[in-house]
C-alpha positions in Angstrom: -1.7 34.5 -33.1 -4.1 37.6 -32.1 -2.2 40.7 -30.8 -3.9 42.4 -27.6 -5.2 45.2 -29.9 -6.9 42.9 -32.6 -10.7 43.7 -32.8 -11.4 39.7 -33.2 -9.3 39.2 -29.7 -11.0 41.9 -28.0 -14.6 40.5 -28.9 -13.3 37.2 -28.1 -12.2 38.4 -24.2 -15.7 40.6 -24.1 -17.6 37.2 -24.6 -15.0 35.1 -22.5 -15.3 38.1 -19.5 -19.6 37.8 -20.2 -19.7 34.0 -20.1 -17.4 34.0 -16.7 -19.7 37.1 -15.2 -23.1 34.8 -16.2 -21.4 31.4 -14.4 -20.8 33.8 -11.3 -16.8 33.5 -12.6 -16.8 29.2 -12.8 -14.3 28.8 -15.7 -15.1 25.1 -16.3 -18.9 26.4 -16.7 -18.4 28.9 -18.6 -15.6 26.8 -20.5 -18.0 24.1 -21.3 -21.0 26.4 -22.2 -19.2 28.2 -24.4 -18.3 24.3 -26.2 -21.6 23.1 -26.2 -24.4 23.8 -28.8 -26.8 26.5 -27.8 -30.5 26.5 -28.7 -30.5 30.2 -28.4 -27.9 29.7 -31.0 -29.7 27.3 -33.6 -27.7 24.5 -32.1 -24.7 25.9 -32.8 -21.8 26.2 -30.7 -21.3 29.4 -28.8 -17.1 29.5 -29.5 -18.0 28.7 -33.1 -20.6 31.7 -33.6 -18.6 34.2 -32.1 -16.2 34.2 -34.8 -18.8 35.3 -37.5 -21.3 37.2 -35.3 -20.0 37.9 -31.8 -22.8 40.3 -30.9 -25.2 37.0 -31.7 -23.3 35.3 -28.8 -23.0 38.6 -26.6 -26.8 39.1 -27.1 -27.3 35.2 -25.7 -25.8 36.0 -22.7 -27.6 38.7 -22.1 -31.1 36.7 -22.3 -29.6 34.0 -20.5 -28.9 36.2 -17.5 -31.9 37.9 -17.6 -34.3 34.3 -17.7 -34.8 34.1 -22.0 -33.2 31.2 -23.2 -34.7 31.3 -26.6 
């Protein structure tokens, strides 16, 4: 288990707190986007990514919210 200070669980709530803030705070939306493969992503799932490259995932978001899916 991550403690609260871990760098991974930080990242991990800066992407959870993004994804709510992008689905206008709907946890099931942002639950099930964050499960689901992403084409911005190569296909891959968001959750997965951010593990290896969080910024990849943080980035996503970003172009998401501002209309760049891709």
């Amino acid at each position: 288990m991550h403690k609260a200070n871990d760098p991974q669980q930080q990242i991990n709530i800066a992407i959870w707190r993004s994804a709510l803030e992008l689905f206008g705070g709907d946890r099931s939306a942002a639950d099930q986007w964050l499960h689901n493969e992403a084409m911005g992503l190569g296909w891959k799932r968001p959750i997965d990514v951010m593990q290896d490259d969080a910024q990849q995932v943080l980035d996503l978001i970003t172009r998401i919210d501002r209309g760049v899916y891709t």
